[in-house]
C-alpha positions in Angstrom: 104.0 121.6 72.5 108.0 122.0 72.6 109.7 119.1 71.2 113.1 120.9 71.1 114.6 119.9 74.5 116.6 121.7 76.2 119.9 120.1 77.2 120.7 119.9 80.6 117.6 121.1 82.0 115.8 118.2 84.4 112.0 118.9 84.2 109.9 118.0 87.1 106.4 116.6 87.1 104.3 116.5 90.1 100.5 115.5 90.1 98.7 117.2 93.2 95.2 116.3 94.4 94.4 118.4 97.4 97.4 119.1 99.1 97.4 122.2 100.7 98.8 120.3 104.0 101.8 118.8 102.4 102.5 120.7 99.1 104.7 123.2 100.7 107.5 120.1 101.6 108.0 119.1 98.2 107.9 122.7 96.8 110.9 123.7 99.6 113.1 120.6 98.5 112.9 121.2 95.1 114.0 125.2 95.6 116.8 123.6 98.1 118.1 121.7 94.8 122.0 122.0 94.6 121.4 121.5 90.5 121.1 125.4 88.4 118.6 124.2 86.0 115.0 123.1 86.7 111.4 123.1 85.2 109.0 122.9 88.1 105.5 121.7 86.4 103.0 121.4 89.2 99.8 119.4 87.4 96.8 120.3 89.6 93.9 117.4 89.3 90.8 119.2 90.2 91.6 120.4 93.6 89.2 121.6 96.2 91.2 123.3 98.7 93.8 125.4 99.2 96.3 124.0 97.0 96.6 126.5 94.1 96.6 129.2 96.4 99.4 127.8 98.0 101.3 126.8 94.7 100.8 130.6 93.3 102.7 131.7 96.5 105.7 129.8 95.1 105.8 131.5 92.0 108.0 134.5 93.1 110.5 132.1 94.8 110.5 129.7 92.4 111.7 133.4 90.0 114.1 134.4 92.4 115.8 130.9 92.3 116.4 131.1 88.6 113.7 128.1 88.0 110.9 128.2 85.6 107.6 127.3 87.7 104.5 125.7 85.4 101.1 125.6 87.6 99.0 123.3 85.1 94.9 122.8 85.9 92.0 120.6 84.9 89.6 118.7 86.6 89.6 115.3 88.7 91.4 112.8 86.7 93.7 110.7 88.8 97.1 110.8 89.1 97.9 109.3 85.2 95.9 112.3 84.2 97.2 114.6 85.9 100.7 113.4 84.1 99.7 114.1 81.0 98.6 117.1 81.6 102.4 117.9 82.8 104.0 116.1 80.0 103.0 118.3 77.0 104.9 121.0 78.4 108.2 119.1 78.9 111.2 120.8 77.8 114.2 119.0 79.6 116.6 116.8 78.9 115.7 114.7 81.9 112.4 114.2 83.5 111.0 113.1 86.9 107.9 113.0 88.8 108.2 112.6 92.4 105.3 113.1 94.6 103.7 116.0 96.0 103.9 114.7 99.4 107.6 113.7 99.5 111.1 115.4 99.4 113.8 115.7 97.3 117.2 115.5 98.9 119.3 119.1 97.9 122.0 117.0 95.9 119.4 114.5 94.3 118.6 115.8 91.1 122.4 116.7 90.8 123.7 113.3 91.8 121.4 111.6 88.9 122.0 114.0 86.3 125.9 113.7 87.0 126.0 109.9 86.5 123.9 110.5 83.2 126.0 112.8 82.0 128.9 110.5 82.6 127.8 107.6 81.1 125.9 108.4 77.8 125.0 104.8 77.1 122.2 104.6 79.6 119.1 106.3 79.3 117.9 106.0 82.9 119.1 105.9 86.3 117.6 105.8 89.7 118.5 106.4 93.4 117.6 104.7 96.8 115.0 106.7 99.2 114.1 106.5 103.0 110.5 106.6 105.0 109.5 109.2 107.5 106.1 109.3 109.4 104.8 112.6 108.2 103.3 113.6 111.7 106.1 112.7 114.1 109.0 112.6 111.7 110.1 109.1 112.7 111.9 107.2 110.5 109.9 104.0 108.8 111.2 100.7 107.2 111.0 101.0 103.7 107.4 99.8 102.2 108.9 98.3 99.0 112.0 95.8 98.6 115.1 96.9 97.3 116.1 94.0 95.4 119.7 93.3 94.0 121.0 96.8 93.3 123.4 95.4 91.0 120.8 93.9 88.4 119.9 96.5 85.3 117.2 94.7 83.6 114.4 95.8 85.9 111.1 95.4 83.8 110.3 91.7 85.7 111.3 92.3 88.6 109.6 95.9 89.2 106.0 94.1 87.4 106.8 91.5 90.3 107.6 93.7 92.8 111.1 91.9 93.7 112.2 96.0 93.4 111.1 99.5 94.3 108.9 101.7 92.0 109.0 104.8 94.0 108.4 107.2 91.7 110.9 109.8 93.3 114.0 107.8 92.6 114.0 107.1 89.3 115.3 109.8 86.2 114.6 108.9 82.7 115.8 110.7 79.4 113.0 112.8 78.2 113.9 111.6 74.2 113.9 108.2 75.3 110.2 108.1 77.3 108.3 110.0 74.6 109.9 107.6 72.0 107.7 105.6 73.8 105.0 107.8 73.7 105.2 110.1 71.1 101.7 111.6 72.2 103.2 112.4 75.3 100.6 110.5 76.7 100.5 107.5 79.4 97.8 104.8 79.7 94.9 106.5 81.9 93.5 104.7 84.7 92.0 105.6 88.2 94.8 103.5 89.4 99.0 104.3 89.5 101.1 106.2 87.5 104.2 104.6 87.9 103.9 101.4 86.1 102.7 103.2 83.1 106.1 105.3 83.3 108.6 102.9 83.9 107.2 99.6 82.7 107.5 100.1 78.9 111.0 102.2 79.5 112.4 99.3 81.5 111.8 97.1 79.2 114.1 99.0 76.8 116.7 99.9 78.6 118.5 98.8 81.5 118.6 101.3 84.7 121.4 101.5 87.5 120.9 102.1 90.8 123.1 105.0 92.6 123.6 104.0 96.1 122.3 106.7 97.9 119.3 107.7 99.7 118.1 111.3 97.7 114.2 110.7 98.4 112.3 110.9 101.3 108.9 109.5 101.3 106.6 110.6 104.1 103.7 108.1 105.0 100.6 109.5 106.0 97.5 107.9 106.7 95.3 110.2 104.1 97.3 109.8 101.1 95.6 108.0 98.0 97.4 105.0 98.1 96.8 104.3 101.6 93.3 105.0 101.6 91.3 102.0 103.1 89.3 100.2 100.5 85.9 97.9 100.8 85.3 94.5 98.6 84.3 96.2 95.7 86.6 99.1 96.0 89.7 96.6 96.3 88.5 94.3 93.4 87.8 97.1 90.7 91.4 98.4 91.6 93.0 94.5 90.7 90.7 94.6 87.4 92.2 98.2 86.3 95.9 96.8 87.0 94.9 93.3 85.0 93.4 96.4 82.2 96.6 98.3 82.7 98.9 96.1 82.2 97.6 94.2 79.0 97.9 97.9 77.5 101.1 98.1 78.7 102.0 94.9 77.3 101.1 96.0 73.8 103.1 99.1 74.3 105.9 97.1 74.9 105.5 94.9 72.2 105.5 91.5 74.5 104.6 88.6 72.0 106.6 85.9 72.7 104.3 83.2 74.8 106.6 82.5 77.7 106.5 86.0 78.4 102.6 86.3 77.8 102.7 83.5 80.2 104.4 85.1 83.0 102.0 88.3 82.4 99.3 85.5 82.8 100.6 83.9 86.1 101.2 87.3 87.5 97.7 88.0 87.2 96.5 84.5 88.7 98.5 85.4 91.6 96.9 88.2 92.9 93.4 86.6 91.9 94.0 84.0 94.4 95.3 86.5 97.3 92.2 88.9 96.6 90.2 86.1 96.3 91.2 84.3 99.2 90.8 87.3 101.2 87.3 88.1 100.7 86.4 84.0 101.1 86.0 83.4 97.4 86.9 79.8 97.4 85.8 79.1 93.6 87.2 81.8 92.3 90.5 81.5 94.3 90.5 77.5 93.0 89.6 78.7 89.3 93.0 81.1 89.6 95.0 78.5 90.7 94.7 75.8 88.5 95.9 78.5 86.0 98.8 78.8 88.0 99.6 74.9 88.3 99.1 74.4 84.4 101.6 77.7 83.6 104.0 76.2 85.7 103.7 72.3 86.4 104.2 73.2 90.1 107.3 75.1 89.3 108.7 77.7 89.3 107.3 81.1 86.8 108.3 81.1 83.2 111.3 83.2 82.3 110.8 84.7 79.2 112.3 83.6 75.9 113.8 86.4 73.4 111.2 88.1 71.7 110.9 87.7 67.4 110.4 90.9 67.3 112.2 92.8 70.1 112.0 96.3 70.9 115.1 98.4 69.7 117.5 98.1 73.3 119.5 101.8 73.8 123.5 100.4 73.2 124.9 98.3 75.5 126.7 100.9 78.3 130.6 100.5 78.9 131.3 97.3 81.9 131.8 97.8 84.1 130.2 101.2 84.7 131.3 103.0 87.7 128.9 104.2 90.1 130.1 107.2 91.8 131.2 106.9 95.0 129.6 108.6 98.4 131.1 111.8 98.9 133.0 111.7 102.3 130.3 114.1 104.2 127.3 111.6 102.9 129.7 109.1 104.3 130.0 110.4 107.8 126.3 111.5 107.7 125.1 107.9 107.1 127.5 106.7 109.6 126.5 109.1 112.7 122.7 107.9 111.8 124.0 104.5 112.4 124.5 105.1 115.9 122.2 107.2 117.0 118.7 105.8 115.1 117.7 103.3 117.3 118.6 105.4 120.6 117.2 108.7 122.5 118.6 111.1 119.7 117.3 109.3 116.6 114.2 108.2 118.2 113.0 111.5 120.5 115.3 114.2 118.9 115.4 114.2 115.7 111.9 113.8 115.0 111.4 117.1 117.0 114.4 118.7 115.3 112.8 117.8 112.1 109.4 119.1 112.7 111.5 122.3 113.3 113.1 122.2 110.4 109.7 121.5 108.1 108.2 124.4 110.2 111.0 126.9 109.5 110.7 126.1 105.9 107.3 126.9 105.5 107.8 130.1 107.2 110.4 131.1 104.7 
């Protein structure tokens, strides 16, 4: 394991799980990257398809494009696991881990590792994304809510999804995340990846948000997290987030009791929706009365300063600039204005897209 990073150099982390159908879109974005210096790491989790084949096709490309290209193996263990497996061989400054069925805009990694390089003081940064139906290439409504993109303490309000947690968006300082984990290893579960990542950093640092949309998340039925669950199915995965997230807690180092309280009510919560749901009255009634005595029918805690608090990174310069759109990005965003609710955004450009993808994947 290489614990000499290398500045400047943004390594990338995908987890792939049978995806021979979609690989090749996330594998053509990242080669279409405006930024010189990546480390692809492509963490296979027990695939039975095509999918290495296809990912050892890339490896002369990859060569010819000047970026180092990792294919990492092992057998079935979620996404989490499949993480880990990626992280030990780290070696950039800057780390993200976007999907392996999404896209990377060509000036995304470049935009984020601009603003970090510009302003030292923070550790992290993320960027906006968009939603594209993956078979007709029509453009979604995002899944997740934005939130206040002004607001830089995002631990609370990612846990209680008042923000997004696509994975794509965000870029964190390699240093930083495996002072959090010095074993370059995230909590396992058979469940998410993305709160393990970002929950214990967030609640270190603060994290801006550049205004622009550099991920594209394509939404197909098949994926993982979209997969239709039965009673049992549905329950077991609100148990391993309850189990998740006490382990996160420790990580964190949350002690103080309003903010074990909020971590408590968060948890009643979604017992009473899953609960209600399948027509478990007692159990829905048991969660609730929780929720009445944490909060005398008011609203949830906030936290009080911890005793003990994590070390924060130092406060960054105010106000920090965000960079502003470049003029093209500008007109781009503009022209889809008009024409995305019309003929051309609705008929054509999902047909131009499919095109596009198809040209790609020819090259």
């Amino acid at each position: 394991m290489n614990d000499n990073l290398r500045a400047g150099l943004v390594s990338i982390v995908t987890p792939v799980f049978n995806g021979e159908e979609h690989l090749s879109r996330l594998l053509d974005s990242v080669l279409a990257q405006t930024y010189p210096q990546i480390q692809m790491i492509l963490s296979d989790d027990g695939s039975d398809d095509r999918t290495l084949e296809l990912a050892e096709s890339y490896r002369e490309k990859f060569s010819a494009r000047g970026y180092s290209f990792q294919i990492v193996t092992g057998p079935h263990a979620f996404a989490a696991g499949a993480v880990n497996r990626g992280l030990r061989y780290v070696e950039g400054e800057f780390l993200i881990w976007p999907d392996s069925d999404d896209v990377l805009e060509p000036e995304s990694v470049e935009a984020r590792v601009s603003f970090l390089q510009e302003h030292p003081a923070y550790r992290c940064v993320r960027s906006l994304s968009y939603y594209f139906d993956a078979r007709t290439g029509e453009r979604l409504r995002r899944d997740e809510k934005t939130g206040d993109l002004d607001k830089e303490e995002l631990f609370w309000d990612i846990l209680e999804s008042r923000t997004f947690v696509c994975c794509g968006c965000y870029m964190l300082r390699s240093q930083a995340f495996f002072h959090i984990y010095p074993q370059r290893r995230i909590p396992e579960y058979p469940v998410g990846q993305n709160f393990q990542m970002l929950l214990p950093f967030m609640y270190r640092h603060p994290c801006p948000t550049i205004p622009l949309e550099l991920y594209g998340v394509y939404v197909r039925p098949g994926s993982h997290s979209r997969s239709p669950l039965d009673q049992a199915q549905e329950e077991r995965k609100y148990q391993y987030y309850e189990d998740m997230i006490d382990e996160l807690a420790a990580v964190c180092g949350i002690a103080d009791q309003p903010s074990l309280d909020r971590l408590a009510l968060w948890k009643a919560r979604r017992r009473v929706q899953i609960s209600l749901k399948y027509g478990r009255k007692e159990a829905a009634a048991q969660a609730q009365r929780l929720i009445d005595r944490l909060t005398g029918g008011e609203k949830p805690l906030k936290p009080a300063p911890a005793s003990n608090p994590p070390p924060k990174s130092p406060a960054p310069p105010q106000p920090a600039a965000l960079p502003q759109k470049p003029w093209h990005l500008l007109l781009k965003d503009a022209a889809w204005k008009l024409v995305e609710r019309n003929w051309l955004g609705t008929w054509l450009y999902p047909r131009w897209r499919r095109f596009w993808d198809s040209l790609h994947k020819r090259g």
